[in-house]
C-alpha positions as CSV (number, residue, x, y, z in Angstrom):
1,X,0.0,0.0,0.0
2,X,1.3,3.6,-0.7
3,X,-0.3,6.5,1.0
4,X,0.9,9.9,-0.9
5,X,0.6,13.3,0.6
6,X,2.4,16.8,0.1
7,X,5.0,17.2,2.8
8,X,4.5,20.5,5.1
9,X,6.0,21.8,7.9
10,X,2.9,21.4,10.3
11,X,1.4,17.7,9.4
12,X,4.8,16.3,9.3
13,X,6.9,18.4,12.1
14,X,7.9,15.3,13.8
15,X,8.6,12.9,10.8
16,X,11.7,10.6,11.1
17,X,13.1,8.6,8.2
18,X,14.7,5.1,8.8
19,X,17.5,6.1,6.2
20,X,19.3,2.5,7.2
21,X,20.5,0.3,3.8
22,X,18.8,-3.3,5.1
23,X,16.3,-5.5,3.8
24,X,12.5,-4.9,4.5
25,X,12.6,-0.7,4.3
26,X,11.4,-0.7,0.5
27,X,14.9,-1.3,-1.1
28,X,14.1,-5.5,-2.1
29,X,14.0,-4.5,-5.6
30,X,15.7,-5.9,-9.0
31,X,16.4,-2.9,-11.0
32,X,15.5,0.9,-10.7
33,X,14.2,3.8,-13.2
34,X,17.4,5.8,-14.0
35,X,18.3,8.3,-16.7
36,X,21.3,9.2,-18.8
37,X,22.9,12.2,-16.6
38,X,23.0,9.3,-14.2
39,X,25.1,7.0,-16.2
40,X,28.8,7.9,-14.7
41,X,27.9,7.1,-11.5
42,X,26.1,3.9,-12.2
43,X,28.0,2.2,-14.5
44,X,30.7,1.5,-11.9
45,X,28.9,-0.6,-10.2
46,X,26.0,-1.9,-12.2
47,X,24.7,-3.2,-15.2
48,X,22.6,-0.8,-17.1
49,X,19.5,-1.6,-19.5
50,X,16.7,-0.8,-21.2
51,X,13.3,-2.0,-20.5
52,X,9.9,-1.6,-22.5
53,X,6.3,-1.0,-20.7
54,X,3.3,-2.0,-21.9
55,X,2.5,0.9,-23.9
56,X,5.8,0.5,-26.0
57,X,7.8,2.9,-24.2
58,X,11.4,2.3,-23.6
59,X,12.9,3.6,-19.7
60,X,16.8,2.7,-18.7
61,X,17.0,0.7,-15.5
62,X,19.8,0.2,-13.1
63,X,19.8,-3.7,-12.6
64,X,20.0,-4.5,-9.0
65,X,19.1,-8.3,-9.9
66,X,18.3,-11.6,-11.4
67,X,14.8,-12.0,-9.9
68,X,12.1,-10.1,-9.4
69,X,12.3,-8.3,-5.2
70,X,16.0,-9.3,-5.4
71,X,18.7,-6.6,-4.6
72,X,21.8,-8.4,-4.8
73,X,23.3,-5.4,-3.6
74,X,21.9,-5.2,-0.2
75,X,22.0,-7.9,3.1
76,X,21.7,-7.5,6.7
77,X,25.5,-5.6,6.8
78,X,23.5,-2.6,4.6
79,X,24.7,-1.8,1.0
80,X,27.4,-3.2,-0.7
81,X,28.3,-0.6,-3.5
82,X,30.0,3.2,-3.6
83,X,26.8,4.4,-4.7
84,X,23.1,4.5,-4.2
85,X,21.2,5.2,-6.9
86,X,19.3,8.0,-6.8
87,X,15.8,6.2,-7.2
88,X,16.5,4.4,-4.0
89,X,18.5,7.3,-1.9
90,X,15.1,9.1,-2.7
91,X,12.7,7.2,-0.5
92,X,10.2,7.3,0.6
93,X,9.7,10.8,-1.0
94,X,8.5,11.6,-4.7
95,X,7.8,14.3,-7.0
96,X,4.2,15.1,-6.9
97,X,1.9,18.5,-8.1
98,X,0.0,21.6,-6.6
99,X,-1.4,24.0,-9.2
100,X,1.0,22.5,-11.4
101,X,4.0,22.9,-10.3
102,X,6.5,20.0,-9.0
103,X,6.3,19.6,-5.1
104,X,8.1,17.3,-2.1
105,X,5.6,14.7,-1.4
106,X,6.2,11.6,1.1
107,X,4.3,7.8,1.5
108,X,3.3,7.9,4.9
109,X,2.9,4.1,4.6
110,X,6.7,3.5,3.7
111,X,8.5,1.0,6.0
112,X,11.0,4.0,6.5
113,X,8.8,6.3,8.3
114,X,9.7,5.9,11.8
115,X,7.7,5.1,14.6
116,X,7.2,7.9,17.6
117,X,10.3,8.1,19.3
118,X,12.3,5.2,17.3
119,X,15.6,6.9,15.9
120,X,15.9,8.3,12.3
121,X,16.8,11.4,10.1
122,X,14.5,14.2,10.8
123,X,13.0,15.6,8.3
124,X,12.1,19.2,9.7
125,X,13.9,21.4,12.1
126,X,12.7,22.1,15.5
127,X,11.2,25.3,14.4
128,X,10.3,24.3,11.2
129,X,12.9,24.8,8.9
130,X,14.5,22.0,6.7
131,X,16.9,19.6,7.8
132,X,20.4,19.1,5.8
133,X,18.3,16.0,5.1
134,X,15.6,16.9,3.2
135,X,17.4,19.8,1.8
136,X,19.8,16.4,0.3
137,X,16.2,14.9,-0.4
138,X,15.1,17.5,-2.5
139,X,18.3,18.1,-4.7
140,X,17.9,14.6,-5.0
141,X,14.0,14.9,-6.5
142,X,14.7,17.7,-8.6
143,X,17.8,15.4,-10.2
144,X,15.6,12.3,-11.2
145,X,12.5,14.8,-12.0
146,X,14.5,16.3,-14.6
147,X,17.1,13.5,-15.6
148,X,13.4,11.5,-15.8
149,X,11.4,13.8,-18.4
150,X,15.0,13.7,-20.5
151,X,14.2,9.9,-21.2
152,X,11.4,9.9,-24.3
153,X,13.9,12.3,-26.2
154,X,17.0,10.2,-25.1
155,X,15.1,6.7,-26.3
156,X,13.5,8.1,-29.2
157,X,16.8,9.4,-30.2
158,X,17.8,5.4,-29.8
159,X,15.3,4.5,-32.0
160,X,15.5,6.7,-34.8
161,X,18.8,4.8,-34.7
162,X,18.3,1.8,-34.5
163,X,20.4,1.4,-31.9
164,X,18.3,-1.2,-29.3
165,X,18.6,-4.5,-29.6
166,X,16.7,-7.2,-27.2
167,X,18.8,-9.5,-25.1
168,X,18.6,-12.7,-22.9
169,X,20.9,-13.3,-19.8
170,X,21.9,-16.9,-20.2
171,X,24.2,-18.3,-17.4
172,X,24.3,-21.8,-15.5
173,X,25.5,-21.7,-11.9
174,X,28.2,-23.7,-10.4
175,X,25.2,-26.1,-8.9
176,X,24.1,-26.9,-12.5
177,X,21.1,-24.1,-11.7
178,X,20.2,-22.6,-15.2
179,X,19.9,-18.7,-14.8
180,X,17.8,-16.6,-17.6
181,X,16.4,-12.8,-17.3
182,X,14.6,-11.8,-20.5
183,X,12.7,-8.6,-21.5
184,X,16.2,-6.4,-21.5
185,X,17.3,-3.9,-24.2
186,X,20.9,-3.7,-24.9
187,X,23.1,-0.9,-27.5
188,X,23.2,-2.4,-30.6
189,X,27.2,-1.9,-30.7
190,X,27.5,-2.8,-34.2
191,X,25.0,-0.4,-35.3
192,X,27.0,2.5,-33.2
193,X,30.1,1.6,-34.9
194,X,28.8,2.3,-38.4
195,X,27.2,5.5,-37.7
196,X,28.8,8.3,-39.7
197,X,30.2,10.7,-38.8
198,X,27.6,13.6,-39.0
199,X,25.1,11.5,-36.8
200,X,28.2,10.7,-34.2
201,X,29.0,14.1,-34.1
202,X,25.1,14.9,-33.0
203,X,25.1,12.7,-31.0
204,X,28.6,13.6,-29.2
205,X,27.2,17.0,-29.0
206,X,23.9,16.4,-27.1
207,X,26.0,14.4,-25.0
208,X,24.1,10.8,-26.1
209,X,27.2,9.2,-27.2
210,X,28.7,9.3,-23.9
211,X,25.7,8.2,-22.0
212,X,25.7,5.5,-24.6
213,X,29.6,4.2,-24.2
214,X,28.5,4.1,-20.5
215,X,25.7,1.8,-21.1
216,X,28.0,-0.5,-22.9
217,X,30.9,-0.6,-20.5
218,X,28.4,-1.1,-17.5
219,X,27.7,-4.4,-19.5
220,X,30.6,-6.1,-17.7
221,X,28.9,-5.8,-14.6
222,X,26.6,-9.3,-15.4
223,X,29.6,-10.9,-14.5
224,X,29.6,-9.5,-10.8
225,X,25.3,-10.0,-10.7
226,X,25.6,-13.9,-11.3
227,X,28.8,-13.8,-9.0
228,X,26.7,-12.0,-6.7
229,X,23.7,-14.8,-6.6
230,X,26.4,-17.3,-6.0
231,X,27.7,-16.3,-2.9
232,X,23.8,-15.2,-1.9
233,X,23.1,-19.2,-2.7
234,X,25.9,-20.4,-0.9
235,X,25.3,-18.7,2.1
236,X,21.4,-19.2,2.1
237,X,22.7,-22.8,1.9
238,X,24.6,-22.6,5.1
């Protein structure tokens, strides 16, 4: 369940987040909406994809996972990469609208909203002000808000292209367990190579072709995410 509301300085004077990195606060999750000013960061750590909803639209995802509420990035000991995407760091706040315009909004049924007198981050000051917090909060929001409404553009850029191609994750673990995620989106690196050299050049210049090479080198990451679910079996095992 998921109970939105504006956040405001008199309802929610007392709010405390749970901002701890374990399981059961919300963060169980196999991949996460991301966008291409986010690439840098990500593509240290994990693989990134496309994926394509229901109504045909392509979204890039951080992949977290193998398996559906798996975050084989996060245990008990909190979360075991340099850096949190900013889909995740932003809960359990969102982007919502009064009179049109973009505003801080919170899901009071989040596991991360802390009970009365349990610790956490506070979210206001005792007087009301903001927190260093939510000040991080919202300079988070306002990144993904914007770095989100870039995506159509970004894809349909792709597109135009021809430069998605579908892929399969094949693997077989060391136990003889067969290991498949379908449904993912890939760069077509072929296609990107023979580009010529008025399109590469737009596309250098919008700053795509970056975001692009980042895509692809983040693809060596699969390795770590079936490495990953090994040493999650093993343990669950023992």
């Amino acid at each position: 369940m998921t109970r939105h509301v504006p956040l405001n300085n008199v309802d929610h004077h007392a709010l405390r987040i749970d901002t701890r990195r374990i399981p059961g606060l919300g963060d169980d999750v196999m991949s996460v909406l991301t966008f291409p000013g986010e690439f840098r960061q990500l593509q240290a750590h994990y693989p990134i994809v496309f994926h394509k909803d229901a109504d045909g639209a392509f979204h890039p995802l951080a992949l977290l996972g193998l398996r559906e509420h798996e975050n084989l990035f996060l245990d008990e000991t909190g979360w075991s990469a340099g850096y949190v995407p900013l889909a995740i760091e932003r809960k359990p706040f969102l982007i919502g609208s009064a009179s049109g315009e973009p505003t801080v909004h919170v899901d009071l049924d989040s596991p991360r909203i802390a009970e009365a007198g349990a610790p956490g981050e506070a979210v206001f000051k005792e007087f009301g002000g903001n927190t260093p917090y939510l000040e991080r909060i919202s300079s988070v929001l306002r990144a993904l808000h914007e770095g989100l409404q870039q995506n159509p553009g970004f894809t349909a850029l792709l597109l135009s292209l021809d430069l998605l191609e579908p892929f399969a994750l094949d693997a077989r673990l060391r136990d003889g367990t067969p290991l498949r995620v379908e449904g993912l989106y890939t760069i077509h690196e072929e296609r990107l190579r023979e580009l010529d050299g008025a399109t590469l050049e737009r596309l250098n210049r919008s700053g795509a072709l970056e975001a692009l090479h980042m895509v692809i080198a983040s693809g060596a990451h699969f390795r770590e995410l079936i490495e990953r679910t090994e040493r999650r079996r093993a343990a669950d095992r023992h």
